[in-house]
N, CA and C atoms of all chains as a GROMACS GRO file, in nm:
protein
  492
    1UNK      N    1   0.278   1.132  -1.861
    1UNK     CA    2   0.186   1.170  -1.754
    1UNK      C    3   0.203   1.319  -1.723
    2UNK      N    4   0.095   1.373  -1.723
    2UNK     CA    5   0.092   1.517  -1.676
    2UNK      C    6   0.159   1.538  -1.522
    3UNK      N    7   0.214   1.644  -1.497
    3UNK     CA    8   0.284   1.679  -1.413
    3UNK      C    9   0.204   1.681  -1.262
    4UNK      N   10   0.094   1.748  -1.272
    4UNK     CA   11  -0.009   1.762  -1.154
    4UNK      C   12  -0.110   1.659  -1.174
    5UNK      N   13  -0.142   1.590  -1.103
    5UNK     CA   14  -0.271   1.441  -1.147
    5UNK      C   15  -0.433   1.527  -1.136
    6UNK      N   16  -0.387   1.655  -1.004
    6UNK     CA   17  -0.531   1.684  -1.028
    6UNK      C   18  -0.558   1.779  -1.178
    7UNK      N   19  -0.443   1.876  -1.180
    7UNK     CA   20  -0.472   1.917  -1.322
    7UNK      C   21  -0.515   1.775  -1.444
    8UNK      N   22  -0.434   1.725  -1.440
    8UNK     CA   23  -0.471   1.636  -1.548
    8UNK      C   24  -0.651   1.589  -1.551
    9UNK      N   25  -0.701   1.539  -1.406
    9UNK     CA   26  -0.816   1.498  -1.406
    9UNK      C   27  -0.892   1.609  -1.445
   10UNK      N   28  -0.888   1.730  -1.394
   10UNK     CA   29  -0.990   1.820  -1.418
   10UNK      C   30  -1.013   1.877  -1.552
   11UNK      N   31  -0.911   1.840  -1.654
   11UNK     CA   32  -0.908   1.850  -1.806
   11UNK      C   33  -0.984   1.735  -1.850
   12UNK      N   34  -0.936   1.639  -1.821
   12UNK     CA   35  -1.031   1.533  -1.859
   12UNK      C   36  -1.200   1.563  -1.817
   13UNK      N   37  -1.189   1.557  -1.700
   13UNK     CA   38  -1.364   1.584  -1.700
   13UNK      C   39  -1.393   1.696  -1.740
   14UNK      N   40  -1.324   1.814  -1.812
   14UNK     CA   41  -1.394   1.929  -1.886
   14UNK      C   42  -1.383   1.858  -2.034
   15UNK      N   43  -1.284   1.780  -2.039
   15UNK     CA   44  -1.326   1.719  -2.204
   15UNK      C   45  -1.445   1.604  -2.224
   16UNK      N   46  -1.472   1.524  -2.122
   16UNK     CA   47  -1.585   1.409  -2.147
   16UNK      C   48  -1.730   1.493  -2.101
   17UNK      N   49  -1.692   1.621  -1.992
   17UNK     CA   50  -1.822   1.652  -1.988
   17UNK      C   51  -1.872   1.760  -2.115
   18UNK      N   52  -1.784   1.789  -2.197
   18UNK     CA   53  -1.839   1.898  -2.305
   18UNK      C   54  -1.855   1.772  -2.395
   19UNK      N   55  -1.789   1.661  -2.407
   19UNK     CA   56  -1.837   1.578  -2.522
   19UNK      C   57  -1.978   1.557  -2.498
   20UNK      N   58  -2.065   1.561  -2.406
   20UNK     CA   59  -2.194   1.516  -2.370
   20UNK      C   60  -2.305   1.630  -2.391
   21UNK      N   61  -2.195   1.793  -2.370
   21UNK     CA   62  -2.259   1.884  -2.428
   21UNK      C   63  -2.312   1.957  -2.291
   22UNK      N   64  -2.284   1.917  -2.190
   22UNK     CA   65  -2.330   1.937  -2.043
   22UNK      C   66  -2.245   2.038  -1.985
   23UNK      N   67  -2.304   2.129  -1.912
   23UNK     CA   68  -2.279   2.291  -1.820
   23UNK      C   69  -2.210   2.202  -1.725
   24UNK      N   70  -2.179   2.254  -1.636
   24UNK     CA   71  -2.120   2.263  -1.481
   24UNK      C   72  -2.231   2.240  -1.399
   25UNK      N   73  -2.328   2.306  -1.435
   25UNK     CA   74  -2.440   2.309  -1.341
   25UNK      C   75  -2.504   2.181  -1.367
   26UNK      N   76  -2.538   2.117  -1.519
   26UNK     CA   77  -2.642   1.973  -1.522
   26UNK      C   78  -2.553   1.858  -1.477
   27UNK      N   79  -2.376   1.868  -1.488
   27UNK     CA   80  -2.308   1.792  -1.398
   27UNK      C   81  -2.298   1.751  -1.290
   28UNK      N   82  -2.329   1.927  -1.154
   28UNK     CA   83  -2.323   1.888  -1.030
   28UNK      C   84  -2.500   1.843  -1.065
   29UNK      N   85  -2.568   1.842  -1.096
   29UNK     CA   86  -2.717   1.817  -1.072
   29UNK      C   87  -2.710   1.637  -1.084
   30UNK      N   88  -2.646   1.606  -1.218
   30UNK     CA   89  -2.685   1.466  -1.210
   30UNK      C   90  -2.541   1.356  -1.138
   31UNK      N   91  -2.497   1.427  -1.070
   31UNK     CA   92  -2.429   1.353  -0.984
   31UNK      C   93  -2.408   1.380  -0.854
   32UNK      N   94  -2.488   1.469  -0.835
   32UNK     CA   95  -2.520   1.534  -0.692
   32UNK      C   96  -2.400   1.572  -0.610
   33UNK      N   97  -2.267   1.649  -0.696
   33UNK     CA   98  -2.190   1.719  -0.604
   33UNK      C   99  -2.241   1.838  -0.653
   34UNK      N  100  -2.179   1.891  -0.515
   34UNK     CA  101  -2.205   2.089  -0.565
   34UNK      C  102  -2.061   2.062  -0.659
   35UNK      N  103  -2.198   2.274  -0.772
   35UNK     CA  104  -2.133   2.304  -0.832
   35UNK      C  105  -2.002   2.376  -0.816
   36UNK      N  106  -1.943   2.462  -0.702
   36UNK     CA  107  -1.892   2.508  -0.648
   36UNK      C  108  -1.731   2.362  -0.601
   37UNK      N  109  -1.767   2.269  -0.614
   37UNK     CA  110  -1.670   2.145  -0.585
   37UNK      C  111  -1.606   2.119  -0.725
   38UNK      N  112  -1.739   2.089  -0.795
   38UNK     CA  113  -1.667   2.053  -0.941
   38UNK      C  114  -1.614   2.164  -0.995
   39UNK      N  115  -1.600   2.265  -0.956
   39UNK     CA  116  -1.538   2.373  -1.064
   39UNK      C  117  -1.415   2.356  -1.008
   40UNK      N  118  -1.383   2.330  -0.831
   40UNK     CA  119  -1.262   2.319  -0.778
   40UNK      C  120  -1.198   2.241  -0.854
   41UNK      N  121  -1.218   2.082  -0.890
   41UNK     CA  122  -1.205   1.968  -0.968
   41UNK      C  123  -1.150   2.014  -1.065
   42UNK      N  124  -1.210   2.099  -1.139
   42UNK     CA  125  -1.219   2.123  -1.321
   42UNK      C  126  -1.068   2.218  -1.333
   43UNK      N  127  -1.078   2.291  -1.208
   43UNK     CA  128  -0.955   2.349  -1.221
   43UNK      C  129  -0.817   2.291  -1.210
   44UNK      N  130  -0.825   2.179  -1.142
   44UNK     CA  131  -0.709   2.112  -1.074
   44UNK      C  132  -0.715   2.184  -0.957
   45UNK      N  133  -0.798   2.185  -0.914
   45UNK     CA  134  -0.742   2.212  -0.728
   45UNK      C  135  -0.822   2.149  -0.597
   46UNK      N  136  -0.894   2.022  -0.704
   46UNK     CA  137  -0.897   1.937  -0.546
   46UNK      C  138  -0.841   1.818  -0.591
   47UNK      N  139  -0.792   1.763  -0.487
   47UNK     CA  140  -0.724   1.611  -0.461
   47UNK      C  141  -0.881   1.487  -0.479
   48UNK      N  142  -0.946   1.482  -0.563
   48UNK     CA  143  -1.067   1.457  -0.562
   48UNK      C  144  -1.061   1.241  -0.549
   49UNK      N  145  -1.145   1.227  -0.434
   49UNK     CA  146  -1.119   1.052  -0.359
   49UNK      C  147  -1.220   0.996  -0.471
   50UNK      N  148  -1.187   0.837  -0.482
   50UNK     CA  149  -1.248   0.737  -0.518
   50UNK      C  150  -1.417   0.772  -0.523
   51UNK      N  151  -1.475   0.802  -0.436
   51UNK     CA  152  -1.657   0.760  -0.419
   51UNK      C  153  -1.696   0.874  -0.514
   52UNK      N  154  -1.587   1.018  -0.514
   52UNK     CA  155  -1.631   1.080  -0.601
   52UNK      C  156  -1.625   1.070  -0.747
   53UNK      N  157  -1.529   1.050  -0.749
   53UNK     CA  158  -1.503   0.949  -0.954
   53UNK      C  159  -1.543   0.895  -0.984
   54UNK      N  160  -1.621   0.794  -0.892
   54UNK     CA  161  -1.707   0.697  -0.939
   54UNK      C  162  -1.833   0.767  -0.978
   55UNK      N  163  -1.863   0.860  -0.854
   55UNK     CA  164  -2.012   0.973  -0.904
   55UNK      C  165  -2.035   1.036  -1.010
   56UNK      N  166  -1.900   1.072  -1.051
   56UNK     CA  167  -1.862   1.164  -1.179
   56UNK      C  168  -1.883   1.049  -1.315
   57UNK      N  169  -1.806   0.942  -1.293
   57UNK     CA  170  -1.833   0.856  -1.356
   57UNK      C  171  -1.968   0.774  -1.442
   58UNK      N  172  -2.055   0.747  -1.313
   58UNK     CA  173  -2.163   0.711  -1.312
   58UNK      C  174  -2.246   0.827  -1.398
   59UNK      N  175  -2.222   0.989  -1.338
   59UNK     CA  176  -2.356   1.041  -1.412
   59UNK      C  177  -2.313   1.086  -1.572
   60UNK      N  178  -2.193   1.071  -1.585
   60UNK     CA  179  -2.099   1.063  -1.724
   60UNK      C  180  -2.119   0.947  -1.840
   61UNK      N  181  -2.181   0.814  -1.755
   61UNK     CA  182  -2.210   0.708  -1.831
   61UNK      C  183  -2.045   0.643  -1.882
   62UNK      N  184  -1.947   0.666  -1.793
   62UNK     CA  185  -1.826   0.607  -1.828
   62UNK      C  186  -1.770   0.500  -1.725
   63UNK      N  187  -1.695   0.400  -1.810
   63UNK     CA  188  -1.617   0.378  -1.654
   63UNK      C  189  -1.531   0.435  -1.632
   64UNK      N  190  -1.528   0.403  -1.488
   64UNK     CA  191  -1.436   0.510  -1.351
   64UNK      C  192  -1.301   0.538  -1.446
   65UNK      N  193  -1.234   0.421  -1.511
   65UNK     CA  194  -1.102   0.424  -1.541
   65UNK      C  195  -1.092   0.545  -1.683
   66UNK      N  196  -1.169   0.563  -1.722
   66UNK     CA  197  -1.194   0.630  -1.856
   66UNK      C  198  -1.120   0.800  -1.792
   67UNK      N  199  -1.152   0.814  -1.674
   67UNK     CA  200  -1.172   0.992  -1.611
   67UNK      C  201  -1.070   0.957  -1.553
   68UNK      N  202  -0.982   0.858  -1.546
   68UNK     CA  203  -0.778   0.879  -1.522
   68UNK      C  204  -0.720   0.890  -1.637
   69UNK      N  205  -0.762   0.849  -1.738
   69UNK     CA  206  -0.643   0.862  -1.867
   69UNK      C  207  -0.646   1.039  -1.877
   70UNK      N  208  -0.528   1.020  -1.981
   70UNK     CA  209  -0.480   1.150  -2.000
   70UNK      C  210  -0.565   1.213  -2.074
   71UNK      N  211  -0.564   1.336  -2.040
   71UNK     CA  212  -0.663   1.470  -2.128
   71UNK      C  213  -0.654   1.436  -2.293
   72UNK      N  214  -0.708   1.471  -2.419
   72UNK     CA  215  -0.616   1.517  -2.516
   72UNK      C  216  -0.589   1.594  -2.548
   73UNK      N  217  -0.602   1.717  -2.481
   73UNK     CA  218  -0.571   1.841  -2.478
   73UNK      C  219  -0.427   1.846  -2.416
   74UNK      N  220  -0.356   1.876  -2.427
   74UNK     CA  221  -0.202   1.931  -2.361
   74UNK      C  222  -0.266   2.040  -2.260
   75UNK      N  223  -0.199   1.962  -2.136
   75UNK     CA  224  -0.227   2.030  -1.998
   75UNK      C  225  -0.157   2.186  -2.038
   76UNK      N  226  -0.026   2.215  -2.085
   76UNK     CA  227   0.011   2.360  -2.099
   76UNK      C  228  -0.053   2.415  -2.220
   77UNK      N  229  -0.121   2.365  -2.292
   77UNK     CA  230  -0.188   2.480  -2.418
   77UNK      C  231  -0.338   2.474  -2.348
   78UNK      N  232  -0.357   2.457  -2.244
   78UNK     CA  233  -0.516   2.434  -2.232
   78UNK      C  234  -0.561   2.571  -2.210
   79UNK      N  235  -0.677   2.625  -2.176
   79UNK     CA  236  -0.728   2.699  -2.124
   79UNK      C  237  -0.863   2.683  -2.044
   80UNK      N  238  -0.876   2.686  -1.912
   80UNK     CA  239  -0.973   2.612  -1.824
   80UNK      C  240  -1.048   2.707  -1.849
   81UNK      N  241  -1.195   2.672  -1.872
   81UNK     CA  242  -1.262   2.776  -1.878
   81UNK      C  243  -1.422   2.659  -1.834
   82UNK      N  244  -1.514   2.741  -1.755
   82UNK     CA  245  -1.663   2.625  -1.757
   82UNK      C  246  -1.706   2.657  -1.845
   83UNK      N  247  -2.006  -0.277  -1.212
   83UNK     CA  248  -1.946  -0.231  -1.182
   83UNK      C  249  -1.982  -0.280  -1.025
   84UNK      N  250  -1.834  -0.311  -0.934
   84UNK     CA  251  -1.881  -0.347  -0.786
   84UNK      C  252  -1.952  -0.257  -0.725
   85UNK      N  253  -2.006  -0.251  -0.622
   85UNK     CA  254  -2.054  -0.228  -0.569
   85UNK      C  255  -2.039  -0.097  -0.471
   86UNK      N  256  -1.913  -0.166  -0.429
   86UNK     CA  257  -1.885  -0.068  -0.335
   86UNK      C  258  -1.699  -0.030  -0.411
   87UNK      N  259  -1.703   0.128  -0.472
   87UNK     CA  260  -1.565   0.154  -0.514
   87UNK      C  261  -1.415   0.132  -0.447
   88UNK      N  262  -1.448   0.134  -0.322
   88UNK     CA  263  -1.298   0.089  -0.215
   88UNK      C  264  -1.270  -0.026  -0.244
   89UNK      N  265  -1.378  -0.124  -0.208
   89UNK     CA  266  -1.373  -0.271  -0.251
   89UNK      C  267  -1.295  -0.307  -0.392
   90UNK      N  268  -1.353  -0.245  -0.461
   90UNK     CA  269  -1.296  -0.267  -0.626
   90UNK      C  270  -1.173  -0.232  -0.629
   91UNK      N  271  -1.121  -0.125  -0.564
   91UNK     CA  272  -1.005  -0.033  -0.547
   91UNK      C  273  -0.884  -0.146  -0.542
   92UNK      N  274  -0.942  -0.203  -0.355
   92UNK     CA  275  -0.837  -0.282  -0.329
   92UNK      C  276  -0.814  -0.413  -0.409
   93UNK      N  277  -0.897  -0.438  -0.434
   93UNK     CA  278  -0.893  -0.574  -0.516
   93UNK      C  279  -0.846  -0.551  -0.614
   94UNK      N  280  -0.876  -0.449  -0.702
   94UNK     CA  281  -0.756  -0.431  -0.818
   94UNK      C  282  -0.557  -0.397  -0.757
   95UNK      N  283  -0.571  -0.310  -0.677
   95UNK     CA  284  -0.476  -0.281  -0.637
   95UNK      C  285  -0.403  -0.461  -0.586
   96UNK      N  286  -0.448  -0.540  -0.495
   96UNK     CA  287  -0.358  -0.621  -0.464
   96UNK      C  288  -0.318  -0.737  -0.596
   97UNK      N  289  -0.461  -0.713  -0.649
   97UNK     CA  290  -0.398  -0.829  -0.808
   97UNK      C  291  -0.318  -0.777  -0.882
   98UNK      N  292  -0.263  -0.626  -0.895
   98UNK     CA  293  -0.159  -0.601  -0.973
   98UNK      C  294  -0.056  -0.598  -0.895
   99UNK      N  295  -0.024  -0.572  -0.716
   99UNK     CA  296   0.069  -0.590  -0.624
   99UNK      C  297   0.139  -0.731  -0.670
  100UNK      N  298   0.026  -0.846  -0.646
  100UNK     CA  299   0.108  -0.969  -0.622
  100UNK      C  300   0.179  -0.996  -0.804
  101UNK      N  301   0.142  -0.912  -0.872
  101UNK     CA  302   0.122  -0.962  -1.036
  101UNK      C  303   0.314  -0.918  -1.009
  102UNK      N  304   0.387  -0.861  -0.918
  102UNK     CA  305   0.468  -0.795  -0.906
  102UNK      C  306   0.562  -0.880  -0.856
  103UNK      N  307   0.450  -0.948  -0.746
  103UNK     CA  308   0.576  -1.007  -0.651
  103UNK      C  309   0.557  -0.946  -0.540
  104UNK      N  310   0.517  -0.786  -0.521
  104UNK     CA  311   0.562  -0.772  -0.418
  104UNK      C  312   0.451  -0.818  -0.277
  105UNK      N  313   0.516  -0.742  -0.133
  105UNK     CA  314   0.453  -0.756  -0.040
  105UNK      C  315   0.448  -0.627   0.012
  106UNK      N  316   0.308  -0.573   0.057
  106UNK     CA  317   0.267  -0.470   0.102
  106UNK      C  318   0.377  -0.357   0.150
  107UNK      N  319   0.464  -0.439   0.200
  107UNK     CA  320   0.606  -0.350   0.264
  107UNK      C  321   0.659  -0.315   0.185
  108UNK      N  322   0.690  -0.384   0.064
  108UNK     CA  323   0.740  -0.323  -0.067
  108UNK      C  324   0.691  -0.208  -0.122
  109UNK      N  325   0.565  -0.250  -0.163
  109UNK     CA  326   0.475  -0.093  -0.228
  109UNK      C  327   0.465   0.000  -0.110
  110UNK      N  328   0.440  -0.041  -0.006
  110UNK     CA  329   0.465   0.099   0.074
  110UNK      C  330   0.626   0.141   0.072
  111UNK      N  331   0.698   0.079   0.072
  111UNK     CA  332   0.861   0.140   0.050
  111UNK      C  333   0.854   0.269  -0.105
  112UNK      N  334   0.787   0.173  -0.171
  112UNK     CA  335   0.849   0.192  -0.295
  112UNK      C  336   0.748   0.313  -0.356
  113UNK      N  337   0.656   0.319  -0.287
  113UNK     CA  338   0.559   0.491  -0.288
  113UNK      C  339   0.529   0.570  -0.233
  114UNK      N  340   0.612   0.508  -0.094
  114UNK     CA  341   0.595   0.595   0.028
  114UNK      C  342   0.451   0.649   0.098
  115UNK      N  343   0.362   0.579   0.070
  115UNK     CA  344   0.293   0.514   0.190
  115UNK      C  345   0.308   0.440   0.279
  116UNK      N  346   0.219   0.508   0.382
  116UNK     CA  347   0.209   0.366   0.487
  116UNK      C  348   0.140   0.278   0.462
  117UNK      N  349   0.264   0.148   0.518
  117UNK     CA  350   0.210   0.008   0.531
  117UNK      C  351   0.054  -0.001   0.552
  118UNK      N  352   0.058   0.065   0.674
  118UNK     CA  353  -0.135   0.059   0.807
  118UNK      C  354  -0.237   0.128   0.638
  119UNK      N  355  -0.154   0.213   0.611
  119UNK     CA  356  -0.268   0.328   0.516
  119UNK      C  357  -0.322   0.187   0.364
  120UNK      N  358  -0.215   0.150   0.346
  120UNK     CA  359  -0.177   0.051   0.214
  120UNK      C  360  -0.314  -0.068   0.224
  121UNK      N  361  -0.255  -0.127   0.390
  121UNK     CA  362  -0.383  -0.233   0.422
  121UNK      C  363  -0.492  -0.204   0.451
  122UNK      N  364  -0.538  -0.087   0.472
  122UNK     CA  365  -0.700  -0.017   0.481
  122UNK      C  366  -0.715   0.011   0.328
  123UNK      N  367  -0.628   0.050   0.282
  123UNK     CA  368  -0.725   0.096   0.104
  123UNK      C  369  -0.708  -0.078   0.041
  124UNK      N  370  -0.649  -0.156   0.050
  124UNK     CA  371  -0.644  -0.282   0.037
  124UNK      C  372  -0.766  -0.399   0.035
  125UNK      N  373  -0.819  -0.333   0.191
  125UNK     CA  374  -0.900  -0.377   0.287
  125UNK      C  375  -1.057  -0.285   0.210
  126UNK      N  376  -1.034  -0.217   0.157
  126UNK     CA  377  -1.154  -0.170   0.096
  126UNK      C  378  -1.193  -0.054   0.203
  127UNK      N  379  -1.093   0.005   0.263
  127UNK     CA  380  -1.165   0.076   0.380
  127UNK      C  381  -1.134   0.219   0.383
  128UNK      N  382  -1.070   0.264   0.289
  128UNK     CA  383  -1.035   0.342   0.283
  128UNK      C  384  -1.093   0.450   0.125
  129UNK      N  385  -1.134   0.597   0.126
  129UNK     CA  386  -1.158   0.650  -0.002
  129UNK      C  387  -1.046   0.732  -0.034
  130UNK      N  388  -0.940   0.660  -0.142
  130UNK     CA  389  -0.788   0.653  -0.191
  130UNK      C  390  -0.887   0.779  -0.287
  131UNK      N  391  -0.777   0.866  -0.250
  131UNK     CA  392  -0.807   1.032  -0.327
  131UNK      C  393  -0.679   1.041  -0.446
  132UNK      N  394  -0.694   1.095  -0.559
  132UNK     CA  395  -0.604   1.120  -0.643
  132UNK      C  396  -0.434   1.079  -0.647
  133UNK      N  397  -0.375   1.183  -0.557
  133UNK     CA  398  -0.266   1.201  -0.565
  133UNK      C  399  -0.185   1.078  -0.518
  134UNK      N  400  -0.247   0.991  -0.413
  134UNK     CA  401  -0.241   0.847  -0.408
  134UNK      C  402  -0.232   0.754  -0.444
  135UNK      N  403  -0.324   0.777  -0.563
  135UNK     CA  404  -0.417   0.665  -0.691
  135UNK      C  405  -0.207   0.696  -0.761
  136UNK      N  406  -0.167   0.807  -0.773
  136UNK     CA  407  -0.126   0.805  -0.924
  136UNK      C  408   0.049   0.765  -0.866
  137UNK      N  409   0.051   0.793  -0.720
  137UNK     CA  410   0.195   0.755  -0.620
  137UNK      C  411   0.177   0.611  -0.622
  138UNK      N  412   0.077   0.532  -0.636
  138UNK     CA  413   0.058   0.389  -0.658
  138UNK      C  414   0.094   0.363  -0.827
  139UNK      N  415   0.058   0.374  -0.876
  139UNK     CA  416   0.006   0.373  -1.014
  139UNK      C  417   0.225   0.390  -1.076
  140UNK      N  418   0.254   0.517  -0.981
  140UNK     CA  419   0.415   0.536  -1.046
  140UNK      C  420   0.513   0.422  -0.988
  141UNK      N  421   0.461   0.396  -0.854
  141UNK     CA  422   0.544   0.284  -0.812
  141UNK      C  423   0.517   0.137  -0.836
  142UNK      N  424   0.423   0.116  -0.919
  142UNK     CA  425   0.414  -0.028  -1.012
  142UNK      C  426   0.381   0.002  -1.135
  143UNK      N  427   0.458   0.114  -1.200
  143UNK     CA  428   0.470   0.085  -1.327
  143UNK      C  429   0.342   0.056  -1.395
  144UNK      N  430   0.244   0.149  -1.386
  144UNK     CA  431   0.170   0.148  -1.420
  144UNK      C  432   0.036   0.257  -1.452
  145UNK      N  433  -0.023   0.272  -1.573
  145UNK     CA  434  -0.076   0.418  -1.637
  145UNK      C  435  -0.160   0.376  -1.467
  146UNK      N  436  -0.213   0.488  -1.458
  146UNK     CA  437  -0.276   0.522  -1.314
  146UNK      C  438  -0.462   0.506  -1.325
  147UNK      N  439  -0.496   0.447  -1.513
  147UNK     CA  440  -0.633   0.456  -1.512
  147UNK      C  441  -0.636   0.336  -1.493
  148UNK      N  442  -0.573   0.201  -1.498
  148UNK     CA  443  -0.530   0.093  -1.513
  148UNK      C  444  -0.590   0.038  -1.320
  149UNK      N  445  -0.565   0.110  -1.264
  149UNK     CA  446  -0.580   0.114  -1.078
  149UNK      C  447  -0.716   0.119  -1.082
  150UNK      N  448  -0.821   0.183  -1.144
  150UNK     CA  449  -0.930   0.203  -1.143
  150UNK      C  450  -1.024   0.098  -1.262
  151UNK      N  451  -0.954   0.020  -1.330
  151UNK     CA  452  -1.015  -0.110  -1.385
  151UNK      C  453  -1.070  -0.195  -1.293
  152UNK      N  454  -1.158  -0.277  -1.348
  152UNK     CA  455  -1.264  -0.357  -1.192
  152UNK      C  456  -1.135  -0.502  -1.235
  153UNK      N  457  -1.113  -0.530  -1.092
  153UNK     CA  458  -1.081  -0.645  -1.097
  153UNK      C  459  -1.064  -0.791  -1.157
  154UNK      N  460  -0.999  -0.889  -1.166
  154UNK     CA  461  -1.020  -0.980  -1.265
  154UNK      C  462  -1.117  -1.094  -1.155
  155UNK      N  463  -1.075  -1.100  -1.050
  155UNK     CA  464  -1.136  -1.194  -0.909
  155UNK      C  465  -1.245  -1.084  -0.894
  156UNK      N  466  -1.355  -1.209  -0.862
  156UNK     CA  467  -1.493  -1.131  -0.889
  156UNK      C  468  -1.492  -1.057  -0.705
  157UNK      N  469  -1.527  -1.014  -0.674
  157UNK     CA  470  -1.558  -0.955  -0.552
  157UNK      C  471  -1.617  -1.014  -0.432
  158UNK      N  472  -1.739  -1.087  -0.478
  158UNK     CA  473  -1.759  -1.182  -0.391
  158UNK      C  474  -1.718  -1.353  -0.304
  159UNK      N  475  -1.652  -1.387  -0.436
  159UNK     CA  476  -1.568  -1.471  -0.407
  159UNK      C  477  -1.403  -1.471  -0.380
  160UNK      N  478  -1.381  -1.353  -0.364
  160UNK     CA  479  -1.222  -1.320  -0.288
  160UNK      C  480  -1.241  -1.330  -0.174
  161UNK      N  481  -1.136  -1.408  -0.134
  161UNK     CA  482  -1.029  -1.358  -0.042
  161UNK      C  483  -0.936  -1.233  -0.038
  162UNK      N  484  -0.983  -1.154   0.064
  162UNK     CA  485  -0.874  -1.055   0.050
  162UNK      C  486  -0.762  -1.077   0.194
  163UNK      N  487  -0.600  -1.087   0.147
  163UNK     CA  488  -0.520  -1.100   0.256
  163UNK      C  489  -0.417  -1.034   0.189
  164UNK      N  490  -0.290  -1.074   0.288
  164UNK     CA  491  -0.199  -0.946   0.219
  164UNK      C  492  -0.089  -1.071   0.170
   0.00000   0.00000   0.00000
């Protein structure tokens, strides 16, 4: 398990949302958070609750549980970038 | 997918609690939550944010995407008690 949970999540949703091929921006659009939240997310720096994972989830076409597993990227070789 | 994500939350959360043995006082000992906090996200009443999900998830031994699987007891026909 990665050391920080929000780092870990916010790798993961930069890896399932580039698998889809999707910006930052058609993310917050089809799940209706601001973009300005999810970048917080993407970075690891929000503590991000249940109703939102599920949102993320939903406009991702995954289940919820899919956006807790681990990145496959190694949290220390990563480079966060949108 | 239920309906409402808290709902699903707790209901997964107490079927892997009792899968344990334990009693609410336990997992709150043993992750350092509160008891009151434990029986509201339990209770479906609560939106359990990250760092929570994964302080649960370490204190039953368990990957933390595993918390966010839908339940095996369907939703409508539970009982939820502690």
């Amino acid at each position: 398990m990665d050391s920080d949970p929000r780092v870990r999540f916010g790798l993961k949703l930069i890896e399932i949302r580039k698998t889809r091929g999707w910006s930052q921006e058609r993310l917050a659009l089809e799940s209706g958070l601001a973009r300005s939240y999810l970048g917080g997310v993407e970075r690891g720096q929000r503590n991000i609750a249940l109703l939102n994972i599920f949102k993320l989830a939903e406009a991702l076409a995954v289940e919820p549980e899919v956006l807790l597993e681990a990145p496959v990227t190694k949290q220390e070789s990563s480079v966060v970038t949108s």
